[in-house]
Structure formats: C-alpha cells, structure tokens
Legacy VTK file of the C-alpha trace (Angstrom):
# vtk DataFile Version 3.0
C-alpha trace
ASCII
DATASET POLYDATA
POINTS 316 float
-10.366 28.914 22.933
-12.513 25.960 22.070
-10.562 22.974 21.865
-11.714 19.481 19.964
-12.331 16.909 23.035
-9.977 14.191 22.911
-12.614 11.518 21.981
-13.114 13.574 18.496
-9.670 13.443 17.946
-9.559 9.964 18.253
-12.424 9.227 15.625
-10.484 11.725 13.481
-7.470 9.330 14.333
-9.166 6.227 13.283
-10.723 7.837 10.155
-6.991 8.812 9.181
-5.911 5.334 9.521
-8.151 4.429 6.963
-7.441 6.935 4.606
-3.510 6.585 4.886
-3.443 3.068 4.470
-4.859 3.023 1.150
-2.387 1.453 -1.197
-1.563 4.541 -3.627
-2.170 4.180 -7.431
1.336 5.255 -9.112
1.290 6.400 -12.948
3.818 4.816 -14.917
7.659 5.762 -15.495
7.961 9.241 -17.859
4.520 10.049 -17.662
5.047 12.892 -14.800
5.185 16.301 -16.075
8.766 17.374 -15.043
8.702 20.550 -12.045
10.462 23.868 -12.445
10.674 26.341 -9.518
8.900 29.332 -10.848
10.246 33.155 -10.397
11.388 33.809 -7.043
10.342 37.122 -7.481
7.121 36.726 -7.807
6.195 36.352 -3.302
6.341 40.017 -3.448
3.489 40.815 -6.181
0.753 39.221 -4.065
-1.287 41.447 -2.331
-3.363 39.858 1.244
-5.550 43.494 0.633
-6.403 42.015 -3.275
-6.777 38.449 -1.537
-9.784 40.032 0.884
-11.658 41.987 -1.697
-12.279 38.613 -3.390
-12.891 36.471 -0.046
-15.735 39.855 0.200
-16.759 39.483 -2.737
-17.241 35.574 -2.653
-19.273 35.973 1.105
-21.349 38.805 -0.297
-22.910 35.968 -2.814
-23.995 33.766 0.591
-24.129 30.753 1.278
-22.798 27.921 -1.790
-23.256 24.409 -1.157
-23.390 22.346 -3.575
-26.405 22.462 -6.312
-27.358 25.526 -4.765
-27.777 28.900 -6.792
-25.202 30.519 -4.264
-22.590 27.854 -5.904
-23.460 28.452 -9.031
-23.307 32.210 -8.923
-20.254 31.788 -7.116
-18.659 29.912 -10.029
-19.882 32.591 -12.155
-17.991 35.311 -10.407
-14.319 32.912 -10.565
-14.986 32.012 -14.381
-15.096 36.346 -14.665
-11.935 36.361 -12.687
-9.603 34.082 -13.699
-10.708 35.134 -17.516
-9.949 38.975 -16.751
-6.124 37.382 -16.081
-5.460 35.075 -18.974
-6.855 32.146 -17.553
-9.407 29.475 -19.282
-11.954 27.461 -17.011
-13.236 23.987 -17.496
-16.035 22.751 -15.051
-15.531 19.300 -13.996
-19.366 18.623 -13.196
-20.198 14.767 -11.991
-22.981 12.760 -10.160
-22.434 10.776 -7.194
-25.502 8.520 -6.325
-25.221 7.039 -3.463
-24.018 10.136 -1.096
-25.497 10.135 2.540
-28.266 11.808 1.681
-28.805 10.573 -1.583
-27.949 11.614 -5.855
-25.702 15.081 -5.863
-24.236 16.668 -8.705
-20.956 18.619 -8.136
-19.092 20.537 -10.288
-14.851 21.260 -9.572
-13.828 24.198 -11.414
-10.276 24.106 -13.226
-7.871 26.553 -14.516
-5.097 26.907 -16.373
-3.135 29.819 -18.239
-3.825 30.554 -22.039
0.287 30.004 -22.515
0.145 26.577 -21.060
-1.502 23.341 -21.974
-4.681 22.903 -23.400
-5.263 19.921 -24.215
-7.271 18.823 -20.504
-6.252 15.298 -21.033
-2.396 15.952 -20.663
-1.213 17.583 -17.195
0.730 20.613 -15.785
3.389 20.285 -13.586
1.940 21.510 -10.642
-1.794 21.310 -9.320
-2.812 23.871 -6.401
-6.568 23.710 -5.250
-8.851 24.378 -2.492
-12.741 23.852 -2.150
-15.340 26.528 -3.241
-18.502 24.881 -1.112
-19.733 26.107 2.002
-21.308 23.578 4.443
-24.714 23.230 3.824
-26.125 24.363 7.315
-30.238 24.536 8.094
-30.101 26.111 11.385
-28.491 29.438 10.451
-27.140 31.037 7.478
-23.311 29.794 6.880
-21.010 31.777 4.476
-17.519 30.317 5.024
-15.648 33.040 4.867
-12.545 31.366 6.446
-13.751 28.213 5.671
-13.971 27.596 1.696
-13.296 31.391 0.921
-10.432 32.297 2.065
-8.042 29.514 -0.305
-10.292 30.423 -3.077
-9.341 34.439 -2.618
-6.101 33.327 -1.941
-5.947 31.296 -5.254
-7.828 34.442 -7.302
-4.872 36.018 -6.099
-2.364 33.565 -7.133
-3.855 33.677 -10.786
-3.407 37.292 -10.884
0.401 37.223 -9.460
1.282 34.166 -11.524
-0.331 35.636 -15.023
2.056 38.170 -15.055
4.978 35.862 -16.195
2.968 33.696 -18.782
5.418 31.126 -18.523
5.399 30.677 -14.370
1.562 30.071 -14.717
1.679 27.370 -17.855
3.775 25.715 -15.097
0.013 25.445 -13.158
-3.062 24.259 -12.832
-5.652 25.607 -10.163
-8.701 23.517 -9.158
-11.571 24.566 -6.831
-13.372 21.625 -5.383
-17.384 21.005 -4.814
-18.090 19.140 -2.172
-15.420 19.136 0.776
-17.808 19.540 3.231
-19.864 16.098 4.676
-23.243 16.543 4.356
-23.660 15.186 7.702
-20.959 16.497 10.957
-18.038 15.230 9.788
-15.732 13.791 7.144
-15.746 10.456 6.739
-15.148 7.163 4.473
-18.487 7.891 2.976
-19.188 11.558 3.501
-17.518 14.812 2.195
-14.271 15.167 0.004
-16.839 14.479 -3.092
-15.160 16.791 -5.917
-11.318 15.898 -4.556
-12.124 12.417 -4.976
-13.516 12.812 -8.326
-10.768 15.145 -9.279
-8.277 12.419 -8.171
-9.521 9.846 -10.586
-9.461 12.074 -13.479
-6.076 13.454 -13.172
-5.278 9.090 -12.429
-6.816 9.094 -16.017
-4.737 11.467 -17.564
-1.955 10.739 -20.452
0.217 12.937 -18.253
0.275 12.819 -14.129
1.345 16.022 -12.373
4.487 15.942 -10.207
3.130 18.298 -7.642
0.372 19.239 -5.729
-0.536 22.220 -2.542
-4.253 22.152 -1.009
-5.073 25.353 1.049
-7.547 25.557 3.390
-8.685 28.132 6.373
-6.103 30.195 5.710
-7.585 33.902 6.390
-6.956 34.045 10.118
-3.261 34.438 11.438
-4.439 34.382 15.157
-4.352 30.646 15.643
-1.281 29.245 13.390
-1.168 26.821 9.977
-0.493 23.250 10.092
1.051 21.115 7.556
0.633 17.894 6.548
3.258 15.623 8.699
3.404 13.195 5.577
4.755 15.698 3.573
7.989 14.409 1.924
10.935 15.491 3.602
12.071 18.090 1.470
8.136 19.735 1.381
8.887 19.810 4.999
11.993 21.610 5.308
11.537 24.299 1.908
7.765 24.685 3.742
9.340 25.613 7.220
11.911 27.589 5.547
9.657 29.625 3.601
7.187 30.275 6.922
9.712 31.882 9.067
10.570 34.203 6.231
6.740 35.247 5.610
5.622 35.582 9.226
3.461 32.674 8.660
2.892 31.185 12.134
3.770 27.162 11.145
3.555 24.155 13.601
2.646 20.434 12.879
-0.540 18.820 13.790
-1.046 16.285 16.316
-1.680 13.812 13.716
-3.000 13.607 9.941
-6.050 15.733 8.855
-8.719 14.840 6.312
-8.666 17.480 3.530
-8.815 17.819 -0.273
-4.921 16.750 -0.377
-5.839 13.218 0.675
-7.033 11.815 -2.364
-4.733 12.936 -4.446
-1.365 11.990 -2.150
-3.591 8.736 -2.618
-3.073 8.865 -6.373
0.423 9.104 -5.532
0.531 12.457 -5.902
3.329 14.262 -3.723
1.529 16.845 -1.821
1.876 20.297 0.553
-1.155 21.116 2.512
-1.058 24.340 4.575
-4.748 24.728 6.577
-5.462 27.023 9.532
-5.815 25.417 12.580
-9.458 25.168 13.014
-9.212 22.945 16.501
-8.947 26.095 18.036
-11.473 28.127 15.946
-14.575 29.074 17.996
-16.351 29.844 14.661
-15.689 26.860 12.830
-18.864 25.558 10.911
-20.401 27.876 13.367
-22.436 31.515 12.908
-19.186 33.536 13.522
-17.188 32.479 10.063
-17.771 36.145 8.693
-15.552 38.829 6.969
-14.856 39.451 10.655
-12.363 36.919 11.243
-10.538 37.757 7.795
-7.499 39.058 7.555
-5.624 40.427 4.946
-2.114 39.556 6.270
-3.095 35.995 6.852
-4.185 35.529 3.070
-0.936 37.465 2.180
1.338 34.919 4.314
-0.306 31.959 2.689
-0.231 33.176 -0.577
3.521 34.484 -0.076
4.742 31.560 1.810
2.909 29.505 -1.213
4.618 31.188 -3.976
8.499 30.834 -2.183
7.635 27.403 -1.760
6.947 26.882 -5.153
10.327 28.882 -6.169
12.475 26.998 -3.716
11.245 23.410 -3.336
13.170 20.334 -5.306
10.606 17.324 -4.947
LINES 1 317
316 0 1 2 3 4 5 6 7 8 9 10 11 12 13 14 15 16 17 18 19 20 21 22 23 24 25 26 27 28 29 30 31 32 33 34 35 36 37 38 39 40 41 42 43 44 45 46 47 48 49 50 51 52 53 54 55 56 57 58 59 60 61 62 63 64 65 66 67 68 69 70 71 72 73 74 75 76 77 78 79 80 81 82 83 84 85 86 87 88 89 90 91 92 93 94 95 96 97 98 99 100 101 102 103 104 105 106 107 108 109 110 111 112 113 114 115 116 117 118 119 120 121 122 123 124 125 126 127 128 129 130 131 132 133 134 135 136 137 138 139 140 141 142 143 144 145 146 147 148 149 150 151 152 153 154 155 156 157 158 159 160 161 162 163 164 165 166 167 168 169 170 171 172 173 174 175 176 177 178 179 180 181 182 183 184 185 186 187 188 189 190 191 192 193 194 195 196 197 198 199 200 201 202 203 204 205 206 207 208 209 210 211 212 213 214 215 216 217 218 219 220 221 222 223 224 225 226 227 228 229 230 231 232 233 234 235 236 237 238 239 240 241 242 243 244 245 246 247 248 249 250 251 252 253 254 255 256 257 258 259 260 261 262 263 264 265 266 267 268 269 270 271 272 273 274 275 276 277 278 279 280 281 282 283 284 285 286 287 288 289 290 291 292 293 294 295 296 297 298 299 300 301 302 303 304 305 306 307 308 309 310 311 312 313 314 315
C-alpha cells in the first residue's frame, strides 16, 4: 500500500492548524432548527446494490470538474433523481475571481423534500453533503468514482430511503458541492473547498441555522477503513463508533484533522460528523485507477447504513 510520506503529512498538519484555529461564527440564541432522531427503521431500506447503479451511472457521464459539460450533465442526471423521489433542487451557482488559476463559476446543488421547508432562506435541521466534482486532471482521463461519486450515490440513495417517511426527510437537507478539489495538488488556504465555503456563508446568512451537519467522502471501498473527524463532539464520537461496529463499517481515527467539505461549516459553528475513506492508503487516489473497479456495493451500504443509525441514535 502506498502510504503519504511523513513530510506531506506535516504540510497537511500545518494547513489544519490554520483551518482549526479560525474563530467560528455562532448564529444567535433560538435561531437553530431543533434535531429529531429520525426512524430507526429506516438503516435497513438502503440498498449498497441501488447505491452502485448510481455511482455507474454518475462515472459513465466522465469526467465533471467544474464548468465542464461532464458537471453539468452530471447535475442533470441528480436533478432527475432526487425529483423521481419527492425531492426539489435549487442550484447554488457563484463566481469566485480570484481562484489559482483565475474567475470560476461553481454551482452546489441542494435538496430538500416536498413535505419540508421551502422557503430556502429558513433551514432544516440537519444538512448532509458531499462534493459532485471530479479533479480536473490533463494527463489522463479522471472519473472519481470513489472519489466524488461514491457520497453522491450514497446520498441518491439516502433520498430514496429517507422519502419514504415524508416526515424523516423534511427533517433534511442534502447538498452536493462544486469545487472540493484544488485546482492545483492539494488543498489549501487558497485552493479547493470552493462550493463548501460558499455554502457555509449562505447557510451563516440564513434566518434559521441548522443544528447538524455529516460530510461523506470516499466511501465506496471497504478494503482500507473510514476515518472520522477527531473534533467531532463527544457524543458524535461515541453514537458514530456505536453505530460502525453494528454495520461492519471498518472505523478508526485519523492521525490528525483532514481538510474536507465539513471544515467550513464546523467553522460556521456548525456541529459536524465526517466519515471519509482512508485515502492515505489508496494507490488510486487522484490517480488512473479510481474506476467502478474499486467500488463496492457493501462499502456504500455501510456508509449509508451506519449514516442513517447515526442519525436515529445521536443526541447533539
């Protein structure tokens, strides 16, 4: 197994200094929508065979960076799905600039069940996301197929499983994000988390706040483990732990913080559960080899499990 050198982890180290030290921005008292567990019932519905027929049918489209047409037809296909189960879409489409390599437009897409709220101002309880993009890659032809579209098969899922009790899935809101990928190598201060950021600043904006929040990511290969996020709050911790041993999902802590879509919004003071593969030991990541070949069904049926127990168990 390919292992990150020790000097990478230390840049990734200093980068999560930054990022963790940024003084959160708390909304005000009684303007959190209040949580409810959902159906505990509802772990058993989801289906990791369901999960991998849309993961296929995302790769098929190719590769979907942002402003490409592979992203756009890719948004295309989720707007279809989510509207087959009850859901309605909003895209979240913005302009950055002054990214690395110049002006970008990204668009998040949102979601949220015809029984819950629509007005897009006001919040649901609960926020679950992962990011749609594939890194944009010149040298070879880069689908993401673990990376990017395995939480968004994994969240098609969810929408299906959730929409069958209308009032579990007005208790939700699902965002894919544009732009988690950096442009250049790697994340950093000034490169990649582009629609999570943006994302985080609208929800700050809101007249209502969230109270929850779970970011998935590489989550469609059980032969290397899931981390979590070791800044979880305690009880995240234990009800995510819990939930893992009781789903097969192979669960151990990182060696330190990772940069992912949860980080700005924990930094909106957002209280967040982020479950991602561990890609440190992923020969394929951002490499040739992130195919349907390294997909598996039980993986995206752990995550999505273990996700839904979590969300029927935990007391934030």
């Amino acid at each position: 197994m390919k292992r990150v050198p020790l000097a990478i982890l230390l840049v990734v180290a200093t980068i999560a200094a930054w990022y963790f030290t940024r003084g959160p921005k708390q909304p005000e008292t009684g303007t959190r929508v209040p949580f409810e567990v959902i159906s505990a019932d509802l772990a058993g519905q989801f289906s990791g065979e369901k999960a991998y027929s849309q993961v296929k049918a995302l790769v098929e489209i190719g590769p979907r960076p942002p402003e490409s047409d592979g992203y756009e037809e890719a948004l295309v296909l989720l707007e279809k799905e989510f509207a087959s189960q009850g859901w309605e879409t909003q895209r979240q489409t913005f302009t950055k600039a002054d990214t690395v390599v110049g002006a970008k437009s990204f668009t998040n897409l949102l979601a949220r069940h015809s029984a819950g709220e629509r007005d897009w101002n006001r919040s649901t309880p609960v926020v679950i996301g992962g990011h749609l993009d594939s890194k944009l890659i010149d040298s070879f032809k880069f689908v993401g197929a673990n990376d990017g579209g395995s939480s968004t098969g994994v969240i098609l899922e969810l929408a299906r499983v959730m929409a069958t009790r209308p009032a579990d899935a007005a208790k939700v809101e699902f965002v894919l994000f544009d732009g988690e990928e950096a442009f250049l190598p790697d994340i950093t201060p000034a490169d990649g988390l582009y629609g999570s950021k943006y994302y985080a600043y609208a929800i700050s904006n809101r007249a209502t706040w969230p109270s929850l929040g779970i970011v998935i990511d590489l989550v469609g290969d059980s032969r290397h483990g899931f981390y979590y996020n070791p800044e979880a709050p305690p009880s995240f911790a234990t009800t995510v732990e819990k939930v893992a041993a009781e789903t097969g999902l192979q669960l151990k802590r990182p060696p330190g913080p990772i940069i992912d879509d949860h980080v700005p919004l924990q930094n909106t003071g957002l209280p967040c559960l982020h479950l991602i593969g561990d890609f440190m030991n992923m020969p394929y990541w951002h490499q040739p080899g992130d195919t349907m070949e390294v997909i598996d069904a039980k993986a995206l049926e752990q995550a999505g499990r273990a996700t839904l127990k979590f969300l029927a168990e935990v007391k934030p």
